[in-house]
Chimera marker file (.cmm) of the C-alpha trace (Angstrom):
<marker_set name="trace">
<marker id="1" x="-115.564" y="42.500" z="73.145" r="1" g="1" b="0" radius="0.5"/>
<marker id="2" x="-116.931" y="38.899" z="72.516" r="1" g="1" b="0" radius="0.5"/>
<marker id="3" x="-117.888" y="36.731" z="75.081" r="1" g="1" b="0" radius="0.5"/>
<marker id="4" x="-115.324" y="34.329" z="73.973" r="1" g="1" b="0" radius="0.5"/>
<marker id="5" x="-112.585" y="37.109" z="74.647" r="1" g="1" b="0" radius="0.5"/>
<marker id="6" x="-113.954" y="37.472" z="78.399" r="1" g="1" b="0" radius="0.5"/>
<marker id="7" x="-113.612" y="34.054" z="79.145" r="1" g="1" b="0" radius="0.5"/>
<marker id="8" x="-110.188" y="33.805" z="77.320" r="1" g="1" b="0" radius="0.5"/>
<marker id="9" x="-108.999" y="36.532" z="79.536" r="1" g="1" b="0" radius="0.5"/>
<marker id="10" x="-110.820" y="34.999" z="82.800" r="1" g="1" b="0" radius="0.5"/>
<marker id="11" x="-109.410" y="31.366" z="81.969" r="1" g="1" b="0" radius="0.5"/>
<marker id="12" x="-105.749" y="33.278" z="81.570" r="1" g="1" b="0" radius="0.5"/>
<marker id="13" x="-106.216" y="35.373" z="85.211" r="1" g="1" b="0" radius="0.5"/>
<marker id="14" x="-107.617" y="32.169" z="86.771" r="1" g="1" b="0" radius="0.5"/>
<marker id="15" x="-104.369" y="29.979" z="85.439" r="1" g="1" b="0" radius="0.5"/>
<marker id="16" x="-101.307" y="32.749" z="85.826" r="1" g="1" b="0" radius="0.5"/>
<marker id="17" x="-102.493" y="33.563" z="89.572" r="1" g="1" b="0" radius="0.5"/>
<marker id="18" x="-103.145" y="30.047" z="90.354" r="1" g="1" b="0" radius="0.5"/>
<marker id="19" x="-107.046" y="31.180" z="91.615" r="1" g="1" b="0" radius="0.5"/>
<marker id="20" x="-108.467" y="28.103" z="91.371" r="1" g="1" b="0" radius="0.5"/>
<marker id="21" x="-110.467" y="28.440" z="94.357" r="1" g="1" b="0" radius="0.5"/>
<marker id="22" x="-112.955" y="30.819" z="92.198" r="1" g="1" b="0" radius="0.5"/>
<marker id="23" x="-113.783" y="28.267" z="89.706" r="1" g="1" b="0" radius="0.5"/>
<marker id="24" x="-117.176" y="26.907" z="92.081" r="1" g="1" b="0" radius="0.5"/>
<marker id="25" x="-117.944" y="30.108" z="92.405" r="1" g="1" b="0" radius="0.5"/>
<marker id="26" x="-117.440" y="30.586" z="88.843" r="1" g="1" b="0" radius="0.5"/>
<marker id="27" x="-119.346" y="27.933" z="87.907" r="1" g="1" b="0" radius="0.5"/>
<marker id="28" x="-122.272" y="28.206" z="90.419" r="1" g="1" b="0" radius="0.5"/>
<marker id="29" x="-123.127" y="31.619" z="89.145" r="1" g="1" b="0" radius="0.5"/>
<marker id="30" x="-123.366" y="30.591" z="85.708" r="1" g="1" b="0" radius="0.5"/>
<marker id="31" x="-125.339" y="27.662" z="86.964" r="1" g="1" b="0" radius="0.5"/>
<marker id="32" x="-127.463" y="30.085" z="88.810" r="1" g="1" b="0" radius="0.5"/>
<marker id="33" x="-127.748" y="32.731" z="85.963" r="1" g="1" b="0" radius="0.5"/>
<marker id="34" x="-128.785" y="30.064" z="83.611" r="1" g="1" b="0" radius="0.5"/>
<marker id="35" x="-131.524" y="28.727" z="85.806" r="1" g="1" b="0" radius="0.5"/>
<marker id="36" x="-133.138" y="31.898" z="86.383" r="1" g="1" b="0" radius="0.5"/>
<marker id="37" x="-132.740" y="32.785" z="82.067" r="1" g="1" b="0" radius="0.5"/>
<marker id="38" x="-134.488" y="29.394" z="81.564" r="1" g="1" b="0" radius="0.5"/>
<marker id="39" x="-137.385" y="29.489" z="84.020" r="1" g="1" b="0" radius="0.5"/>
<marker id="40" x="-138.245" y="33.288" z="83.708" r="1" g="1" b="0" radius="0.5"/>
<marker id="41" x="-141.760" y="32.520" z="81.507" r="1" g="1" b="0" radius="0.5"/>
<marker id="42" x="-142.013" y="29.629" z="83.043" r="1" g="1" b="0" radius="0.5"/>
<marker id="43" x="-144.501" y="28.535" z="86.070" r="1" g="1" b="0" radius="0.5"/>
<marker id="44" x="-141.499" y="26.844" z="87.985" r="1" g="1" b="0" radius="0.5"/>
<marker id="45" x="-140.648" y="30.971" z="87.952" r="1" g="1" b="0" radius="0.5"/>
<marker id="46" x="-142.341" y="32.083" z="91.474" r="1" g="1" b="0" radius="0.5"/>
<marker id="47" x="-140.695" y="28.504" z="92.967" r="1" g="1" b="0" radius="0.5"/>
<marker id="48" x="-137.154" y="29.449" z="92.216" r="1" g="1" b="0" radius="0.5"/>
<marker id="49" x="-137.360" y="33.317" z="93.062" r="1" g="1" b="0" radius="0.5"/>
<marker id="50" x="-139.101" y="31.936" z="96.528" r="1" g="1" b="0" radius="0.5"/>
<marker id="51" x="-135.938" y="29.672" z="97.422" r="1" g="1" b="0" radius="0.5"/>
<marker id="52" x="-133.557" y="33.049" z="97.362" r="1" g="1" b="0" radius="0.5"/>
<link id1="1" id2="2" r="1" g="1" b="0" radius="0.2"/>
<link id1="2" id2="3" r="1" g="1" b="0" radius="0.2"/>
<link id1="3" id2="4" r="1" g="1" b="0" radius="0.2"/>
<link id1="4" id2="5" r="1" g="1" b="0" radius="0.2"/>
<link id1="5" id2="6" r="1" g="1" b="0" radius="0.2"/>
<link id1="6" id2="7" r="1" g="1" b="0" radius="0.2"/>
<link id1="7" id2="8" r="1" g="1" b="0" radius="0.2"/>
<link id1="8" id2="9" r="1" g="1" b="0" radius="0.2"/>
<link id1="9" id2="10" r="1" g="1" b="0" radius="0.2"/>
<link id1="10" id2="11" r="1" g="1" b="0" radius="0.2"/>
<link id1="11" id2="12" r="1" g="1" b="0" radius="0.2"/>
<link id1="12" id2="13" r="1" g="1" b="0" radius="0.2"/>
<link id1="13" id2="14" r="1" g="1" b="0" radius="0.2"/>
<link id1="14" id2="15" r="1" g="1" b="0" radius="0.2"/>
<link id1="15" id2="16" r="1" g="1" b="0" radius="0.2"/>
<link id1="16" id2="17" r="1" g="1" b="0" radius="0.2"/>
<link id1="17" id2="18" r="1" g="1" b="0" radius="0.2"/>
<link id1="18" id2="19" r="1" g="1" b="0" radius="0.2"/>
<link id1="19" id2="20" r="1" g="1" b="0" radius="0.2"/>
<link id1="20" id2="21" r="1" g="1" b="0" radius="0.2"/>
<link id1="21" id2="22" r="1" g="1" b="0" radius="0.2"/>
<link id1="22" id2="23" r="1" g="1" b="0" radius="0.2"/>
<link id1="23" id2="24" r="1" g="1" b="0" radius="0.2"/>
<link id1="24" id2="25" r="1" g="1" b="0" radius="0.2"/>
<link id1="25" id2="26" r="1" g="1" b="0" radius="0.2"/>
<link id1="26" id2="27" r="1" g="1" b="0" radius="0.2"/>
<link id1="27" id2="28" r="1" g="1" b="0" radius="0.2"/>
<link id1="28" id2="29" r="1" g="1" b="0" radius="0.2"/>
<link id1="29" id2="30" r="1" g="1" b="0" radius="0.2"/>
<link id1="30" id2="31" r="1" g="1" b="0" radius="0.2"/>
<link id1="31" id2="32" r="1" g="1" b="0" radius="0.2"/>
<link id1="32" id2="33" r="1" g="1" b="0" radius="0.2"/>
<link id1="33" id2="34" r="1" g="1" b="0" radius="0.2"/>
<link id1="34" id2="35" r="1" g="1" b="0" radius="0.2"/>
<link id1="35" id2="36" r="1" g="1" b="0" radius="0.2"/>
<link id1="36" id2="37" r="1" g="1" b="0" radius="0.2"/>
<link id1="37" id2="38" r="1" g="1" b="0" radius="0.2"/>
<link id1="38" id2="39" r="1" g="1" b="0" radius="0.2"/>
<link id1="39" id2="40" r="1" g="1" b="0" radius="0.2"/>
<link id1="40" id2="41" r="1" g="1" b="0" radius="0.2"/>
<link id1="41" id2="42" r="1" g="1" b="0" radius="0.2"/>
<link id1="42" id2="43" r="1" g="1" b="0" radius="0.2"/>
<link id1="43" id2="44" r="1" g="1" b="0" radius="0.2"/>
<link id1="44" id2="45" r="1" g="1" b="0" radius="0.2"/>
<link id1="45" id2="46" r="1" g="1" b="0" radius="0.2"/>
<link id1="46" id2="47" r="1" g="1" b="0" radius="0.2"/>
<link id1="47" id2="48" r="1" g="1" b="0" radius="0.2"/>
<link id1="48" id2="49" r="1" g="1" b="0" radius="0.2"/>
<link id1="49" id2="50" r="1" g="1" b="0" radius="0.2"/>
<link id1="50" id2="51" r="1" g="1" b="0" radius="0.2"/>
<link id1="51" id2="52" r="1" g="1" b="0" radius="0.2"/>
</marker_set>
Protein backbone atom coordinates (compact mmCIF):
# COMPACT_ATOMS: atom_id res chain seq x y z
CA UNK A 1 0.00 0.00 0.00
CA UNK A 2 1.42 3.52 -0.90
CA UNK A 3 1.55 6.18 1.36
CA UNK A 4 -0.62 8.15 -0.87
CA UNK A 5 -3.39 5.34 -0.47
CA UNK A 6 -3.17 5.76 3.51
CA UNK A 7 -3.77 9.22 3.45
CA UNK A 8 -6.52 8.88 0.72
CA UNK A 9 -8.25 6.52 3.00
CA UNK A 10 -7.49 8.74 6.28
CA UNK A 11 -8.67 12.05 4.40
CA UNK A 12 -12.02 9.83 3.36
CA UNK A 13 -12.59 8.47 7.32
CA UNK A 14 -11.77 11.99 8.56
CA UNK A 15 -14.53 13.66 5.97
CA UNK A 16 -17.51 10.79 6.00
CA UNK A 17 -17.46 10.75 10.01
CA UNK A 18 -17.13 14.39 10.25
CA UNK A 19 -13.74 13.79 12.76
CA UNK A 20 -12.37 16.87 12.34
CA UNK A 21 -11.32 17.22 15.77
CA UNK A 22 -8.27 14.69 14.91
CA UNK A 23 -6.80 16.80 12.31
CA UNK A 24 -4.27 18.81 15.23
CA UNK A 25 -3.57 15.79 16.37
CA UNK A 26 -3.01 14.64 12.98
CA UNK A 27 -0.96 17.22 12.13
CA UNK A 28 1.11 17.62 15.36
CA UNK A 29 2.36 14.11 15.07
CA UNK A 30 3.58 14.51 11.71
CA UNK A 31 5.04 17.76 12.88
CA UNK A 32 6.58 15.87 15.68
CA UNK A 33 7.73 12.79 13.60
CA UNK A 34 9.36 15.06 11.17
CA UNK A 35 11.31 16.96 13.75
CA UNK A 36 12.75 14.08 15.36
CA UNK A 37 13.64 12.40 11.36
CA UNK A 38 15.40 15.77 10.73
CA UNK A 39 17.45 16.33 13.87
CA UNK A 40 18.44 12.61 14.56
CA UNK A 41 22.43 13.23 13.33
CA UNK A 42 22.17 16.36 14.29
CA UNK A 43 23.64 18.16 17.63
CA UNK A 44 20.18 19.94 18.25
CA UNK A 45 19.46 15.82 18.77
CA UNK A 46 20.07 15.49 22.78
CA UNK A 47 17.99 19.15 23.02
CA UNK A 48 14.84 17.82 21.50
CA UNK A 49 14.87 14.19 23.10
CA UNK A 50 15.49 16.30 26.58
CA UNK A 51 12.17 18.45 26.09
CA UNK A 52 9.97 14.95 26.01
Amino acid sequence: MSKLTTLGQLWTFLRERKKWWLMPIIFFLILLGGLIVLTKGSALAPFIYAVF
